[in-house]
Backbone as ProteinMPNN parsed JSONL, in Angstrom:
{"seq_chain_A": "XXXXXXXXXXXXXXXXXXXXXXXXXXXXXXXXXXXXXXXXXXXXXXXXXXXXXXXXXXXXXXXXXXXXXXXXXXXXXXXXXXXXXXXXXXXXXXXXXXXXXXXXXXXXXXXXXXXXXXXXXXXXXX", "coords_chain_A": {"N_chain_A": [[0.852, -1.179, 0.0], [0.312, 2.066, -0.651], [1.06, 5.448, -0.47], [-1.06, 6.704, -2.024], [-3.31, 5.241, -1.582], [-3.825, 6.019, 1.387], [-6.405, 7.37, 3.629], [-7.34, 10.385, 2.907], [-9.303, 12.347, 3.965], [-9.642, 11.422, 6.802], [-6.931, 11.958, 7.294], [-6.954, 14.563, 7.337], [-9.014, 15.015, 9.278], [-6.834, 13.9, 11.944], [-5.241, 16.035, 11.657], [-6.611, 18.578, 12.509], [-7.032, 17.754, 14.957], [-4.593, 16.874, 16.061], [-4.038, 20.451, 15.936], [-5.516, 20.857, 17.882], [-5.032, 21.5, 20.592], [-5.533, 20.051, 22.785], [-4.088, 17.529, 23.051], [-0.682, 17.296, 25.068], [2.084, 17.695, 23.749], [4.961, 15.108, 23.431], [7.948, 13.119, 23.092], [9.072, 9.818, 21.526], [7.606, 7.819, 21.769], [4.272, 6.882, 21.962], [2.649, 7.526, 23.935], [3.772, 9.111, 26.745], [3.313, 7.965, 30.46], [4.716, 8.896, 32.423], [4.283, 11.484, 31.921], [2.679, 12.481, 31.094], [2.143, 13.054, 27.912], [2.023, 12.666, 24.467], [3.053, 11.582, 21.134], [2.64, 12.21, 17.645], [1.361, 10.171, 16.403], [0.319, 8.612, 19.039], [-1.363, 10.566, 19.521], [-3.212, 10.29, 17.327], [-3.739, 7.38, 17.476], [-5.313, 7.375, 20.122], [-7.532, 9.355, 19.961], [-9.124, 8.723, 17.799], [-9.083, 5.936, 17.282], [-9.884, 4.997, 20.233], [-8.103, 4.16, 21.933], [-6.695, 2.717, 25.217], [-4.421, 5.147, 27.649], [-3.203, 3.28, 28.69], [-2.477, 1.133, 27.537], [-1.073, 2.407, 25.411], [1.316, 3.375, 26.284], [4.442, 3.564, 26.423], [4.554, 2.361, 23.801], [5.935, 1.911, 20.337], [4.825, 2.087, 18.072], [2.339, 2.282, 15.594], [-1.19, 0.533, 16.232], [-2.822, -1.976, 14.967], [-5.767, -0.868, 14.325], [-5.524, 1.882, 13.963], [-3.948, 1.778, 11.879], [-5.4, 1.201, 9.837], [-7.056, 3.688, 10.451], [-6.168, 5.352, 9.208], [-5.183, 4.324, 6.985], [-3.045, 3.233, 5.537], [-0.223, 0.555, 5.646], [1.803, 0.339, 7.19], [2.534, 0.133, 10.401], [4.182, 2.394, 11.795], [4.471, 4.854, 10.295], [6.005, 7.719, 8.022], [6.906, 10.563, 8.65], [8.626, 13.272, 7.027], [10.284, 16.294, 6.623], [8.764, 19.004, 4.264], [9.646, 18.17, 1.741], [10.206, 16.064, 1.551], [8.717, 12.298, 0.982], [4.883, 12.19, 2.099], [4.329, 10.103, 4.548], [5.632, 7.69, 3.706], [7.112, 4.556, 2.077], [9.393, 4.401, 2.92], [12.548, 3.809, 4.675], [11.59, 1.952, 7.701], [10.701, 3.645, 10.619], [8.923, 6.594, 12.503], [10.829, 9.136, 12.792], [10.664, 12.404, 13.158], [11.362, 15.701, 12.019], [12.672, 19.055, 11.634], [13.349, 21.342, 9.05], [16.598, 21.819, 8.291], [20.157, 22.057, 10.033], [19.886, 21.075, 12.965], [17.882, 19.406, 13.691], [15.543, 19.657, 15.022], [12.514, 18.571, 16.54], [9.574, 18.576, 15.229], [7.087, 20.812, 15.926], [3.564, 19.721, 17.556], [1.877, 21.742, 15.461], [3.307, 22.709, 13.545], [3.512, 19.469, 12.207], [0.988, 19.015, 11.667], [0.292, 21.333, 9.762], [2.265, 20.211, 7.378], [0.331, 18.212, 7.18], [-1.856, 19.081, 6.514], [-0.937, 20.106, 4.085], [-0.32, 18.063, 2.684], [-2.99, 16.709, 1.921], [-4.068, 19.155, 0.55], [-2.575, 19.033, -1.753], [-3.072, 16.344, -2.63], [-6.026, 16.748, -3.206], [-5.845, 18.609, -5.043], [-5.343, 21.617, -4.736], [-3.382, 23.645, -4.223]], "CA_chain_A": [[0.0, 0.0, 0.0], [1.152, 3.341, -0.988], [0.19, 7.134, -0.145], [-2.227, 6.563, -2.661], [-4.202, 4.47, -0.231], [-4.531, 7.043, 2.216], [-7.629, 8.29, 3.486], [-7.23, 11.478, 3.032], [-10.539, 12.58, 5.048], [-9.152, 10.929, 8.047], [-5.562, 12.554, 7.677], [-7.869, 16.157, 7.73], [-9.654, 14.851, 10.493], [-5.891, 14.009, 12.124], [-4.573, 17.342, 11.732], [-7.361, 19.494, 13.479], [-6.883, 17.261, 16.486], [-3.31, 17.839, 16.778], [-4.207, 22.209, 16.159], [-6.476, 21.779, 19.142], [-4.401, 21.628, 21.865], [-5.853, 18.704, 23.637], [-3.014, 16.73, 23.911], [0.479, 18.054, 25.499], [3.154, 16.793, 22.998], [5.82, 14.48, 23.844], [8.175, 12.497, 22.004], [9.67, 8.896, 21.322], [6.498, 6.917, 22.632], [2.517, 6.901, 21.668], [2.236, 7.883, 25.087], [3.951, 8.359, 28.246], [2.167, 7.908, 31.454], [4.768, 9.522, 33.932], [4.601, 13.067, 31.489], [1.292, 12.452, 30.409], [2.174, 13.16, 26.359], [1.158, 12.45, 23.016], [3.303, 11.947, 19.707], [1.761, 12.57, 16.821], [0.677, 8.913, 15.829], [-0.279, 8.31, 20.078], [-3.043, 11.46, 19.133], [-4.283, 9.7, 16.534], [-4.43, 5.984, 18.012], [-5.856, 7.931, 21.259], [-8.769, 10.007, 19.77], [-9.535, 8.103, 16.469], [-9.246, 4.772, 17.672], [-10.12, 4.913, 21.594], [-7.127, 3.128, 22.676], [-6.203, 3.438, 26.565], [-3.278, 5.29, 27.688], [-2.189, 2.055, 29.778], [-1.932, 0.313, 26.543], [-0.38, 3.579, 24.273], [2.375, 3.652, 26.943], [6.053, 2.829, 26.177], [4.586, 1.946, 22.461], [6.312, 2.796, 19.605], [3.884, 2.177, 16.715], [0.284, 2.416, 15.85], [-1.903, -0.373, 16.595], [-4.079, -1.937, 13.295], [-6.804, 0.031, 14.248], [-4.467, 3.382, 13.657], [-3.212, 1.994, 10.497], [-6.518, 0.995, 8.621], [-7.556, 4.704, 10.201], [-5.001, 6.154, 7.563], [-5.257, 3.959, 5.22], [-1.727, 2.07, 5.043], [0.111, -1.161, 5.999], [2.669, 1.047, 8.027], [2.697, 1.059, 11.703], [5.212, 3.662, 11.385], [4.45, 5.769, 9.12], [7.136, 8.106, 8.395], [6.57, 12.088, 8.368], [9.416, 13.962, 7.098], [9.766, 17.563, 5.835], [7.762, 19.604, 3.243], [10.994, 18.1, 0.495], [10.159, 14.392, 1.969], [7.081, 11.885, 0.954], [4.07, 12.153, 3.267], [3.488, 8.691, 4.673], [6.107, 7.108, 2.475], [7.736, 3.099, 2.215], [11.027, 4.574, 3.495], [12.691, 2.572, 5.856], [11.014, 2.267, 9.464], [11.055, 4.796, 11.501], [8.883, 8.0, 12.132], [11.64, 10.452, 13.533], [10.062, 13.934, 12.542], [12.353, 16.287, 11.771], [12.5, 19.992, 10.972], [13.912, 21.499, 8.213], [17.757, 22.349, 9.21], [21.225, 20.804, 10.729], [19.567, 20.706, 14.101], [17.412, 18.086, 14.09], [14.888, 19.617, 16.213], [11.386, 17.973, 16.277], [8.252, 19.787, 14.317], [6.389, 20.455, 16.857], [2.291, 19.381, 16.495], [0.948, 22.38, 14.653], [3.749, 22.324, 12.528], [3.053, 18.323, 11.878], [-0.493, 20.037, 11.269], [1.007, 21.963, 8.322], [2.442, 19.137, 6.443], [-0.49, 16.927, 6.772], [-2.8, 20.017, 5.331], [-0.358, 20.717, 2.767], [-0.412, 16.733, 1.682], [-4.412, 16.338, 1.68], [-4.533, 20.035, -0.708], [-1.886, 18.334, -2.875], [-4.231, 15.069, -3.209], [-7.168, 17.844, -3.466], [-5.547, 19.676, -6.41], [-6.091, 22.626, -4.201], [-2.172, 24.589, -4.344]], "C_chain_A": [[0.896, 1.24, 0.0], [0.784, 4.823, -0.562], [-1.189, 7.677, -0.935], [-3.245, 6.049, -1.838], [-4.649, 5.396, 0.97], [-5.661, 7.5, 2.168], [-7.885, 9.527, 4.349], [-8.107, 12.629, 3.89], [-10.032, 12.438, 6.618], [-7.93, 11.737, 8.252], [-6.067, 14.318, 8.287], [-8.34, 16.212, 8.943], [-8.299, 15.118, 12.024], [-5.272, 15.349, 12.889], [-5.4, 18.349, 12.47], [-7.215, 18.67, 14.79], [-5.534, 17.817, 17.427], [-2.996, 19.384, 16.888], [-5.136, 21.845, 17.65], [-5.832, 21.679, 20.401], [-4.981, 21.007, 23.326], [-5.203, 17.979, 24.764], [-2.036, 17.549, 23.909], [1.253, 16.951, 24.586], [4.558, 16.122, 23.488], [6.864, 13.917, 22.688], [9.187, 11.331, 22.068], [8.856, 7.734, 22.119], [5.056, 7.509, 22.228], [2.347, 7.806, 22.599], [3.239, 7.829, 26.508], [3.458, 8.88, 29.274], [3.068, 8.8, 32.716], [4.847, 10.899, 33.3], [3.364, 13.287, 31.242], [1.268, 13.066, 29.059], [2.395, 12.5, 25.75], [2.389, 12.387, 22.049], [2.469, 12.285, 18.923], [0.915, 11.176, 16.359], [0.158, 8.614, 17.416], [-1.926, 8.975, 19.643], [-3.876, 10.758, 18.384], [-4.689, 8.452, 16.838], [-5.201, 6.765, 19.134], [-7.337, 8.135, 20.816], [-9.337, 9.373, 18.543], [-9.78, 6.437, 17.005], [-9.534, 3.821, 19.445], [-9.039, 4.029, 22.608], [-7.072, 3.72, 24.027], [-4.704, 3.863, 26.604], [-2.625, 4.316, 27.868], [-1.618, 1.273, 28.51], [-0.717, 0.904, 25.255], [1.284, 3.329, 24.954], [3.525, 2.955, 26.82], [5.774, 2.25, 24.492], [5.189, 2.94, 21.556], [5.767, 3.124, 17.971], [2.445, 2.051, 16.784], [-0.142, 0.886, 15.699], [-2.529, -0.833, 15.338], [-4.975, -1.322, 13.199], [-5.914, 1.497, 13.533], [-4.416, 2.921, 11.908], [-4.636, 1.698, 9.267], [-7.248, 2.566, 8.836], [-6.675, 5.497, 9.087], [-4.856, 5.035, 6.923], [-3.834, 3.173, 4.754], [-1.091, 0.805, 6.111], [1.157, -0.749, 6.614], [2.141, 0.497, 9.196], [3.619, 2.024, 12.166], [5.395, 4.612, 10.809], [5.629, 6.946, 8.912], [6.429, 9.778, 7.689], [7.82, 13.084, 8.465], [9.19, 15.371, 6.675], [9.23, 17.939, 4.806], [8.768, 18.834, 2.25], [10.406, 16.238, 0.34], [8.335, 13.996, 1.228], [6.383, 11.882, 2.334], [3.568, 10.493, 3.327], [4.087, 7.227, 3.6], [6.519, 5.562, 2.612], [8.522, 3.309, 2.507], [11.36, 3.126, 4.083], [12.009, 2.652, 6.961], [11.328, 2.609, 9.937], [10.069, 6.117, 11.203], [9.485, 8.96, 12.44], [10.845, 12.028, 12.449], [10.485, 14.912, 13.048], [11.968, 17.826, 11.14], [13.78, 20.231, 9.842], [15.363, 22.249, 9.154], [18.544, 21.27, 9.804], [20.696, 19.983, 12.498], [18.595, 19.521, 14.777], [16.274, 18.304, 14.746], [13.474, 18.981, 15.982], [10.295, 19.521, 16.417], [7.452, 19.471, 15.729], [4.499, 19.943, 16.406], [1.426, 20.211, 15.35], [1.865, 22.632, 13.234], [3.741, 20.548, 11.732], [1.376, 18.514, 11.32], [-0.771, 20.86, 9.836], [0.872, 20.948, 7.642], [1.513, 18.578, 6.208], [-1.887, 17.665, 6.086], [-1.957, 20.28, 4.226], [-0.678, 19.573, 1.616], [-2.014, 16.521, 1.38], [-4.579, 17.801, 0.397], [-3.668, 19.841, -1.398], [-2.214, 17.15, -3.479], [-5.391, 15.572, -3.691], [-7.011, 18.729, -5.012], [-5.817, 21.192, -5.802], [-4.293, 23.572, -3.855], [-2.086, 25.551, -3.802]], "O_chain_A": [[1.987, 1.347, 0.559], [-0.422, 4.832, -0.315], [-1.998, 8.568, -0.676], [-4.1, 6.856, -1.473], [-5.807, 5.409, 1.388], [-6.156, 7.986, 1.151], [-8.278, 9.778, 5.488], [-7.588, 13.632, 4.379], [-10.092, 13.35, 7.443], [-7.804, 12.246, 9.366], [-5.676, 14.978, 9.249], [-8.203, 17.187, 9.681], [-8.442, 15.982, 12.888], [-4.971, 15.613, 14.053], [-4.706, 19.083, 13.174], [-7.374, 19.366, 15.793], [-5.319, 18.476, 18.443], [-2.079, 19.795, 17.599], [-5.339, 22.778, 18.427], [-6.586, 21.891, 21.351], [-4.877, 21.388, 24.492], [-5.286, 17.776, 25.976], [-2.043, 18.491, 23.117], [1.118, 15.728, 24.64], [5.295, 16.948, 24.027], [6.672, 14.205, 21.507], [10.242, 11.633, 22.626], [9.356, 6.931, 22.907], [4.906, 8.731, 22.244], [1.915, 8.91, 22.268], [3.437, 6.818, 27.182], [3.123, 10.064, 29.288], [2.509, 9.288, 33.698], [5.467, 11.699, 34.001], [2.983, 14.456, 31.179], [0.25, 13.741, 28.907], [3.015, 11.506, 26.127], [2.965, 13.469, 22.164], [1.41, 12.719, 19.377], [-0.241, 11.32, 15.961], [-0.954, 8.138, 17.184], [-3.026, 8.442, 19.497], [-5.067, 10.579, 18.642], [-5.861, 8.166, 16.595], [-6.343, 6.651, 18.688], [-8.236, 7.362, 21.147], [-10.476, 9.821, 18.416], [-10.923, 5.98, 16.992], [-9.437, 2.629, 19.738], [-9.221, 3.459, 23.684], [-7.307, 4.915, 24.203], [-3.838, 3.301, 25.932], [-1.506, 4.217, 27.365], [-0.464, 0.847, 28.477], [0.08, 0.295, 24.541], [2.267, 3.139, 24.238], [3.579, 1.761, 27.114], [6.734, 1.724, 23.929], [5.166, 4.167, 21.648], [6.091, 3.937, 17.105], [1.658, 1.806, 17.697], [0.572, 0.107, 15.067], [-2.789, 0.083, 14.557], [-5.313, -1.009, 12.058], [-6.025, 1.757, 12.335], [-4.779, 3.618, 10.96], [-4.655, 2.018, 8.079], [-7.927, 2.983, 7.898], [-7.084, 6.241, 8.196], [-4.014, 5.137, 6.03], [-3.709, 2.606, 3.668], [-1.59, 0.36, 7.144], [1.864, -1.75, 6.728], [0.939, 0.302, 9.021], [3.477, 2.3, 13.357], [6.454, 5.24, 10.783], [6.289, 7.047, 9.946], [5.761, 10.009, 6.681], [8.133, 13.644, 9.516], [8.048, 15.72, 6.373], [9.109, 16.962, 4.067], [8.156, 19.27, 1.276], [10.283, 15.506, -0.642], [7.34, 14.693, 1.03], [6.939, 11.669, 3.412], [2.819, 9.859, 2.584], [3.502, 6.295, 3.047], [6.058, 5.223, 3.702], [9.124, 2.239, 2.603], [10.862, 2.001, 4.052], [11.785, 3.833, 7.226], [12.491, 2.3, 10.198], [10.146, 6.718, 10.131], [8.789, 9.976, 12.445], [10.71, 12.276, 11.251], [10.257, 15.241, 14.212], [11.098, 17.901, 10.271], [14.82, 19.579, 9.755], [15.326, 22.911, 10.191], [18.18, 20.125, 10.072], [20.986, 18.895, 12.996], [18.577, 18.979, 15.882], [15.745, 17.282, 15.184], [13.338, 18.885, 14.763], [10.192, 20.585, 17.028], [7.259, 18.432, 16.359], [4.149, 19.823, 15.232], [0.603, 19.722, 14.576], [1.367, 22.733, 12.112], [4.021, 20.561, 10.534], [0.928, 17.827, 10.402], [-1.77, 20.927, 9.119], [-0.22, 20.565, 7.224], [1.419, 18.212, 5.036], [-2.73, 17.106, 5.384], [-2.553, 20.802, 3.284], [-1.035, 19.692, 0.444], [-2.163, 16.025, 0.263], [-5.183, 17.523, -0.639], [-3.732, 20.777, -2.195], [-1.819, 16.832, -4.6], [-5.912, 14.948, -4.616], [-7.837, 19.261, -5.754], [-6.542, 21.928, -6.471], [-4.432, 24.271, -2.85], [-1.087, 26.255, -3.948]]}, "name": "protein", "num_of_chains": 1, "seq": "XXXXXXXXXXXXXXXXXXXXXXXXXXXXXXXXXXXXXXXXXXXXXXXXXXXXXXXXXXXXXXXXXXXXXXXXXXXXXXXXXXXXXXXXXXXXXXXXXXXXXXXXXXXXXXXXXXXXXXXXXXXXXX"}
């Protein structure tokens, strides 16, 4: 399955979750329970697929529920910069990365960006 497969509805859906400032962002875990934060794929197994924290916690990929909610055969999906594919066959791994030597992680409303930029580039909408 390819980025083609995506359902693109759902990725829209996605991205207003992580703008609403719900969840407190974290990073290198679905979930962890002694910070109480969210990656970006925890948000979406969390609120899309009702998972419990107890189970999100110390995970590092989405669950099958997560991955049939987007639409691919990933549990990993990989979200690199605006240059990168959205949701691509890379190798495994989602490290999400800003643009730059530093490495620093996009935070969610910038992960929010990208994933509106990729649904009005499936949209024809520029």
């Amino acid at each position: 399955m390819t980025a083609t497969n995506i359902n693109w509805d759902n990725v829209a859906k996605w991205s207003a979750v992580l703008r609403s400032a719900k969840y407190m962002q974290g990073k290198g875990t679905l979930y962890n329970i002694i910070s109480d934060t969210y990656c970006c794929l925890g948000v979406l197994q969390k609120e899309f697929c009702g998972t419990t924290n107890r189970k999100l916690n110390g995970r590092f990929a989405l669950f099958e529920s997560g991955m049939e909610f987007l639409g691919t055969v990933r549990n990993n999906p990989n979200v690199f910069n605006r240059t990168a594919s959205f949701l691509n066959d890379g190798p495994p791994g989602y490290i999400i990365y800003s643009d730059g030597d530093d490495k620093a992680p996009l935070t969610f409303d910038e992960i929010a960006d990208l994933l509106d930029i990729a649904v009005m580039e499936r949209e024809g909408i520029e």
